[in-house]
N, C-alpha and C positions, 0 to 999 in steps of 0.2 A: 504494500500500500504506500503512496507516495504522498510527500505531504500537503500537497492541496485532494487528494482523492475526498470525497466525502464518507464519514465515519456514521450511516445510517445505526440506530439502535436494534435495529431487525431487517430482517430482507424486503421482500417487496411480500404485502399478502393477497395475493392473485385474486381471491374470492373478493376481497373489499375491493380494490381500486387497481389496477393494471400495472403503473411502471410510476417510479418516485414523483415524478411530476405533480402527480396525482395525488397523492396522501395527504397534504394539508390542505386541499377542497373534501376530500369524502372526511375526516376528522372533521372539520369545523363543521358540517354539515349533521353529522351523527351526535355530536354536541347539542347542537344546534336543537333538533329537532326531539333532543330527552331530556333537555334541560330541568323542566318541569319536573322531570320524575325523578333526577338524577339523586336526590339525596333518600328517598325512598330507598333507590337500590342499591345505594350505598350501606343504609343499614343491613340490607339481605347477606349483603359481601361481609362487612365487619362483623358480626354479630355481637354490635353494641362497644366494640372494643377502641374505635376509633378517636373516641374524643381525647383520651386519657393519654393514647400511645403519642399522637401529634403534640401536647402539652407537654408532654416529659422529654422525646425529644430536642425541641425549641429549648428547652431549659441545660438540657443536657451538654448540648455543643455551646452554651454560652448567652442566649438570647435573654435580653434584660429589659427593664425599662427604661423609657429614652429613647431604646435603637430606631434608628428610619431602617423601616423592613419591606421588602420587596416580596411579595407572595406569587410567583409566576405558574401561569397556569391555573388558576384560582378558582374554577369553577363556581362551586354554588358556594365559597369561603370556606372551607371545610377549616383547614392550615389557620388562613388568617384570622380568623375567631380565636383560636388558639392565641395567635401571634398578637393579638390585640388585645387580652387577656394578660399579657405579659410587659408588653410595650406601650398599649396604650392603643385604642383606636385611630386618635385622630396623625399615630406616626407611622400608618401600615396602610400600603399600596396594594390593590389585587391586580394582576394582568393577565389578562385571557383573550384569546384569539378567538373566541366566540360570541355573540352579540346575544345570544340564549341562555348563557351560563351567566354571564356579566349583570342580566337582567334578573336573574336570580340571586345571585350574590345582594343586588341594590335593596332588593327587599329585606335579607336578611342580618344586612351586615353592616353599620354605618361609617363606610372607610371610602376613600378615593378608589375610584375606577379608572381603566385605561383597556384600550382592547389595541392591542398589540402582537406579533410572534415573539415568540422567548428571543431568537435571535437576532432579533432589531430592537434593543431594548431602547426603549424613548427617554434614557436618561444621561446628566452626565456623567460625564469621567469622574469616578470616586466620590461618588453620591450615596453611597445606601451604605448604612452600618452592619446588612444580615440579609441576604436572599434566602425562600424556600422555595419549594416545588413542590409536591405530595402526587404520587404517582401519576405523575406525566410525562418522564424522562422518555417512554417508551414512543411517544407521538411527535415528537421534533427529529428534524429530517436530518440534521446531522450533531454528533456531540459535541465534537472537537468546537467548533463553531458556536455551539448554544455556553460552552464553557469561557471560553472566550470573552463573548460577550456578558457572561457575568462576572467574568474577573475585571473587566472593563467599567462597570458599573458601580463597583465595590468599595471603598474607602480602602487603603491600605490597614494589611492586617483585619477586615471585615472576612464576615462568617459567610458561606454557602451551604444548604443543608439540604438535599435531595431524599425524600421516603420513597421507597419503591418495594416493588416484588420480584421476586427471583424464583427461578427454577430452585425444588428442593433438591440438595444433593443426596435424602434418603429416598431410596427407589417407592419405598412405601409411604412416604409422607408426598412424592409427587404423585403418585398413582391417587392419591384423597385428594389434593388438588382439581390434578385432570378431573374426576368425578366433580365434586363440588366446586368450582368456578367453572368449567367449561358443560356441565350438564345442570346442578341443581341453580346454581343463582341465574343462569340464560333461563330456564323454565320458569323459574318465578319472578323474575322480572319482567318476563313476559305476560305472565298472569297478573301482578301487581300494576303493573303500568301499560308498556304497550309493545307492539313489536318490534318498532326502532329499539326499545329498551333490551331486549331480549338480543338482537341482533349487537347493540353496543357489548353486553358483556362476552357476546363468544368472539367478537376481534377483542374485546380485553384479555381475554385469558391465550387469544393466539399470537398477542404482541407478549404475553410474559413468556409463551414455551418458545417462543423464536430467539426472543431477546438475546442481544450479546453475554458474555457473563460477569460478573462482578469486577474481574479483575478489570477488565476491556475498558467498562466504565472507570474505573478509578485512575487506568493510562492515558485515558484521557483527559482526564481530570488533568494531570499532571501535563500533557504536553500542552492546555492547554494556558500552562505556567501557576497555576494555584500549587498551593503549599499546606503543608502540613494535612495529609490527605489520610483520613482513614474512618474505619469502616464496622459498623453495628450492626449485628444478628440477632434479631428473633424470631425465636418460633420455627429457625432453620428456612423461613420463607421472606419474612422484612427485613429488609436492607434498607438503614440509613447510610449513607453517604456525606460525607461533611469534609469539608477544606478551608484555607483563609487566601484571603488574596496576599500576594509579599507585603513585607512592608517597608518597601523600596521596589519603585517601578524597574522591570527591567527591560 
């Protein structure tokens, strides 16, 4: 791989959308059109566990009151509730490339809005004290690039803090996976909301079994010059991710 090639997080998923080009039209789209339901099936996924783990996180890698926080990807605020919980509302940004999610978010969350891609971030150079992300890394078309642009965004010595999900490395904890994300929560999202819903979680569960893997993530992290980079396990399935930008431009 050469280093302008693109560093996609998964391959192309033929059943969703054709060739790369394509993937942040059929995302914002599938967003788009579940918005509404999305925190519903949200709880089907977590079962009840998500408010706690994102709060503990955020605190964990360092996030304080005061921080200017950047919540990219923000969906219905999931993260930033959290983040504003700790920091304060009126100093946490949500940014989301969907106009469905954003509009969800405004009802529930009273922080500044921006609808933007992760990788054109609308801010200055060494602006934000703490970026998150909560399971989106797998829908930006390339890493190296979306990293980048939040080390760019950053304060010197500021936090970046990525939750995600990962293939389990026990055969039998991914084989409960595959069943329950890719059969029970597509069924009952289905049920519960509607068929875009049901269709969102079976490309969710086929961007985790495609996804690159931990480490991939984390080399990029690093080439894309962040520091101090390392790495949180639970449950054998969540992966946080967290780095600081230098603290000295290089």
């Amino acid at each position: 791989m050469t280093d302008n090639a693109a560093r996609p997080p998964h391959p192309v998923l033929s059943a969703y959308y054709q060739d790369p080009t394509s993937r942040q039209g059929f995302v914002q789209s599938i967003f788009d059109r579940t918005a509404c339901h999305y925190d519903r099936i949200n709880a089907i996924f977590s079962l009840g566990s998500g408010r706690w783990y994102r709060g503990w996180m955020l605190r964990r890698v360092g996030l304080k009151p005061g921080d200017k926080v950047l919540d990219v990807a923000t969906g219905t605020g999931l993260v930033a509730r959290e983040a504003a919980r700790i920091a304060g509302a009126r100093n946490v940004i949500g940014l989301d490339m969907s106009a469905g999610m954003l509009a969800q978010c405004r009802q529930n969350l009273p922080i500044a809005l921006v609808q933007a891609d992760a990788q054109r971030l609308p801010f200055a150079d060494g602006s934000l004290d703490f970026l998150s992300m909560g399971y989106a890394l797998r829908h930006v078309s390339d890493l190296r690039k979306t990293f980048i642009a939040y080390r760019r965004a950053l304060k010197p010595g500021g936090t970046v803090l990525i939750l995600e999900i990962a293939r389990a490395k026990s055969p039998a904890l991914q084989a409960f996976l595959k069943f329950y994300l890719g059969r029970v929560v597509p069924m009952l999202s289905g049920i519960a909301a509607t068929k875009d819903s049901r269709k969102l979680m079976e490309y969710y569960w086929d961007t985790i079994a495609e996804c690159v893997p931990p480490e991939e993530i984390m080399q990029n992290l690093r080439d894309a010059g962040l520091e101090n980079i390392r790495r949180y396990t639970s449950f054998g399935v969540f992966y946080a991710y967290a780095a600081n930008a230098p603290h000295q431009s290089t």
